[in-house]
HTML snippet that shows the backbone in 3Dmol.js (N, CA, C, O; Angstrom):
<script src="https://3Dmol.org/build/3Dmol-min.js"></script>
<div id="view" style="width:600px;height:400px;position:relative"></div>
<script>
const pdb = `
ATOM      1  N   UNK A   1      13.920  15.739 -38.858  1.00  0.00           N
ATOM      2  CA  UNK A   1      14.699  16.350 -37.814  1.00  0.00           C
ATOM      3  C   UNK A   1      15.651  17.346 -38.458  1.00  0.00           C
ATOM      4  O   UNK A   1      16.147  17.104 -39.558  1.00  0.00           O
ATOM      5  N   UNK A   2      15.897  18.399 -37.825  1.00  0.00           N
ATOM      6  CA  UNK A   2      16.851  19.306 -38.185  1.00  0.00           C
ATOM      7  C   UNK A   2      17.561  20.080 -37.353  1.00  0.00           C
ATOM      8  O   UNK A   2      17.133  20.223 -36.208  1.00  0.00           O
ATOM      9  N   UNK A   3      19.044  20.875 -37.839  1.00  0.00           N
ATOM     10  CA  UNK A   3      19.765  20.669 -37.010  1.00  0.00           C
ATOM     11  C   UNK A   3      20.205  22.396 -36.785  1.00  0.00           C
ATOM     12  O   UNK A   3      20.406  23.112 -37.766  1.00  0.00           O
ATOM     13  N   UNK A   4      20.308  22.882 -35.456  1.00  0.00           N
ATOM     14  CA  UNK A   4      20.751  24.140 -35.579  1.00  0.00           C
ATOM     15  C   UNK A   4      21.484  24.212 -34.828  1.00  0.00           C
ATOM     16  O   UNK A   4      21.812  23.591 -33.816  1.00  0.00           O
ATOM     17  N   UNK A   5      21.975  25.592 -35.702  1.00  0.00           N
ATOM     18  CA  UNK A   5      23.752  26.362 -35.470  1.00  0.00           C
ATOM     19  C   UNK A   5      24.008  26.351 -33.593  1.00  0.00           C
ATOM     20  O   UNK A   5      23.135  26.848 -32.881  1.00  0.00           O
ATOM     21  N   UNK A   6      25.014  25.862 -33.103  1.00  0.00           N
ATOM     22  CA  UNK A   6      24.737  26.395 -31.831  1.00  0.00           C
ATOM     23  C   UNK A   6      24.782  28.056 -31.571  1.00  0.00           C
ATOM     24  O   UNK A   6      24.113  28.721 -30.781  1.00  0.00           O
ATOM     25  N   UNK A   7      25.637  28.406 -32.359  1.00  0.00           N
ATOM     26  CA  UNK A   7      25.710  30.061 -32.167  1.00  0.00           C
ATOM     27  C   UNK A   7      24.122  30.649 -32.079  1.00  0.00           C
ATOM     28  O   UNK A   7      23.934  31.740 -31.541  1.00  0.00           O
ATOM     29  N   UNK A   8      23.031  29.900 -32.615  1.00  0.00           N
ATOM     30  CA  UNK A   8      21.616  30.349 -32.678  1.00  0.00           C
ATOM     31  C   UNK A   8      21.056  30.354 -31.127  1.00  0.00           C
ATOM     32  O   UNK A   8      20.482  31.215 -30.460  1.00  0.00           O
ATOM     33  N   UNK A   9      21.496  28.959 -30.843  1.00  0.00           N
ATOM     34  CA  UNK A   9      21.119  28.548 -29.497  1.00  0.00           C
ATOM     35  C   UNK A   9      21.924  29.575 -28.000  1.00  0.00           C
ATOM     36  O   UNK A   9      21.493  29.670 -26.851  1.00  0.00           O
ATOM     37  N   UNK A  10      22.720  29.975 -28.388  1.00  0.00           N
ATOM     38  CA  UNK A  10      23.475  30.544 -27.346  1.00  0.00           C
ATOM     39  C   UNK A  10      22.625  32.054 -27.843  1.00  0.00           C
ATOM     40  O   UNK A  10      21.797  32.536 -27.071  1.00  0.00           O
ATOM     41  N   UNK A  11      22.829  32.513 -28.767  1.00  0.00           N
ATOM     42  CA  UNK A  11      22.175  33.846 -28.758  1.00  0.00           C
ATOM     43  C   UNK A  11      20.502  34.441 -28.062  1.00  0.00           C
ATOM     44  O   UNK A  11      20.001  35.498 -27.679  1.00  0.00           O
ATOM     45  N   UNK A  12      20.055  32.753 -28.245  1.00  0.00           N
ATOM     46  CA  UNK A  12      18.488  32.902 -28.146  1.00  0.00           C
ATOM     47  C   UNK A  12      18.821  33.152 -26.342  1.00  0.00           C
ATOM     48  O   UNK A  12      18.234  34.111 -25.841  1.00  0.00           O
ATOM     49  N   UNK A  13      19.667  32.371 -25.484  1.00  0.00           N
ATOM     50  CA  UNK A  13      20.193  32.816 -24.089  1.00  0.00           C
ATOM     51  C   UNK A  13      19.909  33.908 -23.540  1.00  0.00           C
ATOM     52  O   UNK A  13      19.295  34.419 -22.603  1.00  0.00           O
ATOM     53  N   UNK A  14      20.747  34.171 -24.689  1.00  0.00           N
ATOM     54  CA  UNK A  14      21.835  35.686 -23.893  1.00  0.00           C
ATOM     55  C   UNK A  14      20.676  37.110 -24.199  1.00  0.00           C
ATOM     56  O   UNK A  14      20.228  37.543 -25.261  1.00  0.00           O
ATOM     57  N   UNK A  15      20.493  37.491 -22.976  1.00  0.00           N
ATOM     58  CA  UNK A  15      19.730  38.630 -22.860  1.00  0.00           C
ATOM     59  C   UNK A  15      20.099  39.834 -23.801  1.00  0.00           C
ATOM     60  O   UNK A  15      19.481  40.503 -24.629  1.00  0.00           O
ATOM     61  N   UNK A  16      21.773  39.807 -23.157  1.00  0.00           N
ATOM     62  CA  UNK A  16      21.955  40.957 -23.702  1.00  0.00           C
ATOM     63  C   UNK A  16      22.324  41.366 -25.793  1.00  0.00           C
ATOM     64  O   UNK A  16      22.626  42.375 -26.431  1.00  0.00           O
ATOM     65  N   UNK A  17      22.074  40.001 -26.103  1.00  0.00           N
ATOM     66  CA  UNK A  17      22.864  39.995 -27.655  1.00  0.00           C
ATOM     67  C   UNK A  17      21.756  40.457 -28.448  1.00  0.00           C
ATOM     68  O   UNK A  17      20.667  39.936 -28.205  1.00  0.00           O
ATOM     69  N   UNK A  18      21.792  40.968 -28.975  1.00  0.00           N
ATOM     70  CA  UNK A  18      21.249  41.962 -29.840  1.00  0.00           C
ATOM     71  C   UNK A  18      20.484  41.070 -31.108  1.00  0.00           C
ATOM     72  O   UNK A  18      19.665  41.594 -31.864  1.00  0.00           O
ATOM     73  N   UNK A  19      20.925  39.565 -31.200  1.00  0.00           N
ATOM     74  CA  UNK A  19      20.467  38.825 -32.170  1.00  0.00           C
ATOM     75  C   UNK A  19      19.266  38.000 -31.633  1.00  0.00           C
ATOM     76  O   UNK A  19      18.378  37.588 -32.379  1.00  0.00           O
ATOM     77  N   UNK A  20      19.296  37.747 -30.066  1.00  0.00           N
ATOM     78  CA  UNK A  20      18.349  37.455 -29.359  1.00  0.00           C
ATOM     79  C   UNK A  20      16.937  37.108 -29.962  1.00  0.00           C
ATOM     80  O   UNK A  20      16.613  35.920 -29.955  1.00  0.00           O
ATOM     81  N   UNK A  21      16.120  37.982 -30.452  1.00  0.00           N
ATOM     82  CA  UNK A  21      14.856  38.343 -30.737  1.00  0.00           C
ATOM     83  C   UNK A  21      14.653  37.244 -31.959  1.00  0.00           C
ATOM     84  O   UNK A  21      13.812  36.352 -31.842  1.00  0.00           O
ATOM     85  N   UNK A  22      15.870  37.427 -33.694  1.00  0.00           N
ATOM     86  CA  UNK A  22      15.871  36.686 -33.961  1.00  0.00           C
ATOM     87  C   UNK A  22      15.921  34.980 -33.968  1.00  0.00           C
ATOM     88  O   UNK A  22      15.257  34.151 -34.592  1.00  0.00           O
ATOM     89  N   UNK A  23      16.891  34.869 -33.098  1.00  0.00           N
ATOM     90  CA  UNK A  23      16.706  33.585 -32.865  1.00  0.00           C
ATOM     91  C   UNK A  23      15.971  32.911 -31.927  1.00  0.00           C
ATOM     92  O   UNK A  23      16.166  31.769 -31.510  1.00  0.00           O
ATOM     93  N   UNK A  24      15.260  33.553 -31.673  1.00  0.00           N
ATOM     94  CA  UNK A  24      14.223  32.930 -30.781  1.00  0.00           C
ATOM     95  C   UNK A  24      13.313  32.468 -32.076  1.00  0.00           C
ATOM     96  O   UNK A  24      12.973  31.285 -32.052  1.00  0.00           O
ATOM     97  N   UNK A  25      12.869  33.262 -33.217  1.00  0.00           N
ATOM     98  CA  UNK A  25      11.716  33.086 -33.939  1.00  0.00           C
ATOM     99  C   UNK A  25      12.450  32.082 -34.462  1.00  0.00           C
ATOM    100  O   UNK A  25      11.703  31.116 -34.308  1.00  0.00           O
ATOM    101  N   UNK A  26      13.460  31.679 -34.996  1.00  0.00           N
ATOM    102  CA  UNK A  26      14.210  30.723 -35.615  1.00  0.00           C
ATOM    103  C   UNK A  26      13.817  29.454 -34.920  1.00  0.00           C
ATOM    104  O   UNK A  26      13.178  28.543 -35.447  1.00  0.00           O
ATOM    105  N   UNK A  27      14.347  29.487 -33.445  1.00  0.00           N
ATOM    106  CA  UNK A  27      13.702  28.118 -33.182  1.00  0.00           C
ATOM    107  C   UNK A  27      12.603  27.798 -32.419  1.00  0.00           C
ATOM    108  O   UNK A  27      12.321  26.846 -31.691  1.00  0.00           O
ATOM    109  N   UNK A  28      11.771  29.316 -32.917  1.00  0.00           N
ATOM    110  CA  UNK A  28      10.305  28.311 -32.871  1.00  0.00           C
ATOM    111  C   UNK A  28       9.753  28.181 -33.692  1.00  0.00           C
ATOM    112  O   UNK A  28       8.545  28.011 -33.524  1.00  0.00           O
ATOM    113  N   UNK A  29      10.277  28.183 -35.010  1.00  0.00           N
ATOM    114  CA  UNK A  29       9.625  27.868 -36.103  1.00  0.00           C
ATOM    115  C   UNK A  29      10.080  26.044 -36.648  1.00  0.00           C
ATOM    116  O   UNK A  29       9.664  25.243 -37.486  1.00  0.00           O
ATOM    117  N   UNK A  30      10.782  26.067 -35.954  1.00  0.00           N
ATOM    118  CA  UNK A  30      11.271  24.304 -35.783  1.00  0.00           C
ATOM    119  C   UNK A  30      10.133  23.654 -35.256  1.00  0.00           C
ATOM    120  O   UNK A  30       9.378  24.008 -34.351  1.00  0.00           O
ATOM    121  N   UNK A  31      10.134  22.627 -35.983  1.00  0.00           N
ATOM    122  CA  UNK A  31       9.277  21.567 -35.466  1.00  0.00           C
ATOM    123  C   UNK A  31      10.088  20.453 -34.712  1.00  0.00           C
ATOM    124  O   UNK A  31       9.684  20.148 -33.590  1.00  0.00           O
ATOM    125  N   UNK A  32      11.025  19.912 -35.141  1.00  0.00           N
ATOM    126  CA  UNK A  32      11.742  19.130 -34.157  1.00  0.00           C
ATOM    127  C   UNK A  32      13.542  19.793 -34.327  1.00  0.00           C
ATOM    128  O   UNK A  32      14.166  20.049 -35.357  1.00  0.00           O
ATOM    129  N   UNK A  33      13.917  19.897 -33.038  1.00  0.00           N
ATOM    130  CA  UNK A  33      15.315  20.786 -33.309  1.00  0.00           C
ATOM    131  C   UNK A  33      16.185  19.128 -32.220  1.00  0.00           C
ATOM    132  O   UNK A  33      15.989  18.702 -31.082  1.00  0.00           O
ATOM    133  N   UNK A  34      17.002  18.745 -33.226  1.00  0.00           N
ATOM    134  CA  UNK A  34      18.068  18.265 -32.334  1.00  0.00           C
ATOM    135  C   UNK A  34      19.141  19.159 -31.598  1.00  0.00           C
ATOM    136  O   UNK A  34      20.077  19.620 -32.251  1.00  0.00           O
ATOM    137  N   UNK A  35      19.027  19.391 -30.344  1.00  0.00           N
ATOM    138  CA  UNK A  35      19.827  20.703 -29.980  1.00  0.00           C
ATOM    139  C   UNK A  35      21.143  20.194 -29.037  1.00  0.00           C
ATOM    140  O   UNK A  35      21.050  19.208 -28.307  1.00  0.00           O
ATOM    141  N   UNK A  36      22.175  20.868 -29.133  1.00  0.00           N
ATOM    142  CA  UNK A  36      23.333  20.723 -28.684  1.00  0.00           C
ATOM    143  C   UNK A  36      24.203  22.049 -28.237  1.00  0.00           C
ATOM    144  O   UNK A  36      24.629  22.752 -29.152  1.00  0.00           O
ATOM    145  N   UNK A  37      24.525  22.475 -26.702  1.00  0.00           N
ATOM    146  CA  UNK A  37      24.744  23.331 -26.524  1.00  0.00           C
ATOM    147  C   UNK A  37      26.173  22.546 -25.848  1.00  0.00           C
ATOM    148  O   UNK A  37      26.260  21.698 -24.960  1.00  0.00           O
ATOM    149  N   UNK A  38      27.325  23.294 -26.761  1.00  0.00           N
ATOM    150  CA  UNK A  38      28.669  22.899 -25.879  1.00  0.00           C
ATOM    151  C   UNK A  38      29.337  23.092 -24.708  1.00  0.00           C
ATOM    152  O   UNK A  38      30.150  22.316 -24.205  1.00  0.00           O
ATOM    153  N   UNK A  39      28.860  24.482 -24.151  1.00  0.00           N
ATOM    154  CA  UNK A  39      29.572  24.870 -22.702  1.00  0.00           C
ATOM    155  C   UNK A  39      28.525  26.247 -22.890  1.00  0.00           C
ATOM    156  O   UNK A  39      28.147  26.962 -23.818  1.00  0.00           O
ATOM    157  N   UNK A  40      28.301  26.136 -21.321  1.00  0.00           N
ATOM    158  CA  UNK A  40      27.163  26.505 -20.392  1.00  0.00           C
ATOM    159  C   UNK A  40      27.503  27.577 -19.682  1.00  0.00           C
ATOM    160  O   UNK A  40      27.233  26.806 -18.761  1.00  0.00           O
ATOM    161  N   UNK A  41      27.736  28.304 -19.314  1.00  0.00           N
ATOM    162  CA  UNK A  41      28.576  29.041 -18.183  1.00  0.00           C
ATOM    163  C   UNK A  41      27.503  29.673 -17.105  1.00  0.00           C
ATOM    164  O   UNK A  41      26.575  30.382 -17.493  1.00  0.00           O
ATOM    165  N   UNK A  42      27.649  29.450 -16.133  1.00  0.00           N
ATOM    166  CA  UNK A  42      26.959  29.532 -14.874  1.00  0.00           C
ATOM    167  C   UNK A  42      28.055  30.290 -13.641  1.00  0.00           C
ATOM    168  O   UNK A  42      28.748  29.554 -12.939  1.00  0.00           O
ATOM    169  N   UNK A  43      28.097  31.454 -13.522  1.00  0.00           N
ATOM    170  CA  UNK A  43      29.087  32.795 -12.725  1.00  0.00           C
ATOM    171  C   UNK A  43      30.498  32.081 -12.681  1.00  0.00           C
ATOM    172  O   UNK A  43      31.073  31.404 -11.829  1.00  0.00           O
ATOM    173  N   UNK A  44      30.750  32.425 -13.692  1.00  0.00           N
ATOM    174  CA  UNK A  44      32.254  31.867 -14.628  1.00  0.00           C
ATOM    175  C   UNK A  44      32.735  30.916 -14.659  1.00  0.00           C
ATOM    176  O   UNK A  44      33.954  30.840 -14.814  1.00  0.00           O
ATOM    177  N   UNK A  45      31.645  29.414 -14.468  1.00  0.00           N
ATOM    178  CA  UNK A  45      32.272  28.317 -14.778  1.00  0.00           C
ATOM    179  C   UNK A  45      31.946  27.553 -15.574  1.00  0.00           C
ATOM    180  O   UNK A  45      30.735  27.534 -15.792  1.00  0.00           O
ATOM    181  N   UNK A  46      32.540  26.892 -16.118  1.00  0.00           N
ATOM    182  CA  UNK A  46      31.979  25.979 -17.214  1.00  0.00           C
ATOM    183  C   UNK A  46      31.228  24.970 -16.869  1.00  0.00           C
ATOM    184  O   UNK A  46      31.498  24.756 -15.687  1.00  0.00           O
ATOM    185  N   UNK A  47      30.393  24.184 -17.247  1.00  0.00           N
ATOM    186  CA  UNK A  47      29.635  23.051 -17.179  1.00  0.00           C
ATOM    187  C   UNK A  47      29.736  21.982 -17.699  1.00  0.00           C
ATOM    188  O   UNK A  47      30.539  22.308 -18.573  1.00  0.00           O
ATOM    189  N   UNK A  48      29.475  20.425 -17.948  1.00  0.00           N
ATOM    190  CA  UNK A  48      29.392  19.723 -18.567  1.00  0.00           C
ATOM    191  C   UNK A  48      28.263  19.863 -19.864  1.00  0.00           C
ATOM    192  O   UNK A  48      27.169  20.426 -19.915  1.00  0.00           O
ATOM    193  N   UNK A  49      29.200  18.933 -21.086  1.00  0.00           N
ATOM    194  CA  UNK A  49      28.535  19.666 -21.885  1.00  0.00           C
ATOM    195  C   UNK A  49      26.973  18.694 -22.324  1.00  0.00           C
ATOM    196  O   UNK A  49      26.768  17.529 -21.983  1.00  0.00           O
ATOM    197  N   UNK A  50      26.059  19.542 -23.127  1.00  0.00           N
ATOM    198  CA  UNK A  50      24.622  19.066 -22.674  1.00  0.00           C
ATOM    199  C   UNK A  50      24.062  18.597 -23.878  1.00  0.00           C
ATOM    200  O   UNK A  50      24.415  19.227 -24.874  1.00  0.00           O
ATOM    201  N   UNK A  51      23.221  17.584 -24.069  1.00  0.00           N
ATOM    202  CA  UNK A  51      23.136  17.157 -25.179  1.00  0.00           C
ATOM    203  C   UNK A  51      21.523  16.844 -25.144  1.00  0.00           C
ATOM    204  O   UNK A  51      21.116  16.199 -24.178  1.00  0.00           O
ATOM    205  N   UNK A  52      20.708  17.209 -26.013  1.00  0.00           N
ATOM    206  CA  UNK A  52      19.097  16.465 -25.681  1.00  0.00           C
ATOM    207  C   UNK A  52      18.642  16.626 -27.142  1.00  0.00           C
ATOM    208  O   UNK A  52      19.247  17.076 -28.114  1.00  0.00           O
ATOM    209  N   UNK A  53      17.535  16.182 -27.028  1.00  0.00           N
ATOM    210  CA  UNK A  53      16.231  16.083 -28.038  1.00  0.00           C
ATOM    211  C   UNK A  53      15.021  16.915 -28.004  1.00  0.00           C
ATOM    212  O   UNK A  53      14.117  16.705 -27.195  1.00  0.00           O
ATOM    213  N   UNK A  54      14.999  17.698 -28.727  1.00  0.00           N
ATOM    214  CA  UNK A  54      13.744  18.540 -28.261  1.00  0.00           C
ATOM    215  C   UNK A  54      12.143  17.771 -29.268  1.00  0.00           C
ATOM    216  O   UNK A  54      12.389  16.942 -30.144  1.00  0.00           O
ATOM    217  N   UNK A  55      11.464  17.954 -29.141  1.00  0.00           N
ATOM    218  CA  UNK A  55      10.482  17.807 -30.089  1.00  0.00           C
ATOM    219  C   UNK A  55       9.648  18.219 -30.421  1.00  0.00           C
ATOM    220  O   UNK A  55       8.798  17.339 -30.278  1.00  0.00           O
ATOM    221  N   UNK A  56       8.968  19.491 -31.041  1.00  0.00           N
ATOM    222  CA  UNK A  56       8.524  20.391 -30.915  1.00  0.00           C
ATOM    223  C   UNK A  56       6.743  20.129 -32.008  1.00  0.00           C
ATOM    224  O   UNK A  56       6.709  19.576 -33.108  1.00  0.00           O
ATOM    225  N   UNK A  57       5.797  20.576 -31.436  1.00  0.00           N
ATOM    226  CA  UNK A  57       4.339  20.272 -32.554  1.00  0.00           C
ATOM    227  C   UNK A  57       4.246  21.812 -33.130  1.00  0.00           C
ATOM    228  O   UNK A  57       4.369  22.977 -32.751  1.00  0.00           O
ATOM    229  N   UNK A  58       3.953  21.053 -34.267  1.00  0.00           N
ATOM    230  CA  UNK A  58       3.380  22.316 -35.051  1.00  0.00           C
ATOM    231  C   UNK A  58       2.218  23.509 -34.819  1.00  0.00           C
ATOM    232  O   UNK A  58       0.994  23.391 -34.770  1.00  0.00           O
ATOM    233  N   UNK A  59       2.921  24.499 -34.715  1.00  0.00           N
ATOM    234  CA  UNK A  59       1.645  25.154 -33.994  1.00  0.00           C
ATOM    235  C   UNK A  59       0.797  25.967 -35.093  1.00  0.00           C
ATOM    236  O   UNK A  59       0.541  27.139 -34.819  1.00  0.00           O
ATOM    237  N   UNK A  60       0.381  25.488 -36.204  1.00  0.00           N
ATOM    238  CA  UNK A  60      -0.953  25.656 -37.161  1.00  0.00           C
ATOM    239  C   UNK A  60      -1.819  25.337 -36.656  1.00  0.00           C
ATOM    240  O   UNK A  60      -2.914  25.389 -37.216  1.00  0.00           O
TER     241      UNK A  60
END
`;
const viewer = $3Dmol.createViewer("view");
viewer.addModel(pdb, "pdb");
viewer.setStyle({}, {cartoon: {color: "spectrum"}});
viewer.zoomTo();
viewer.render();
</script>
């Protein structure tokens, strides 16, 4: 299992961030990502914060 940056996870989001593209390839090159995103924002409010397991197969 391994663990990524949330800043990766929020970028892979956000349409408009310019890092976007990268981090998308970042986490799909994960095979299993424990992911943790702290605050959500949905038309300016915050959310509870979200916690899961992803588990991802190798795609060779």
């Amino acid at each position: 299992m391994s663990y990524v940056d949330t800043s990766i996870i929020v970028a892979a989001l956000d349409y408009l961030d310019p890092r976007r593209e990268l981090a998308l390839e970042i986490l799909e090159k994960k095979e299993e990502v424990y992911e943790l995103i702290t605050v959500d924002e949905d038309f300016g409010r915050e959310k509870e914060n979200i916690k899961r397991e992803h588990r991802r197969e190798n795609s060779c």
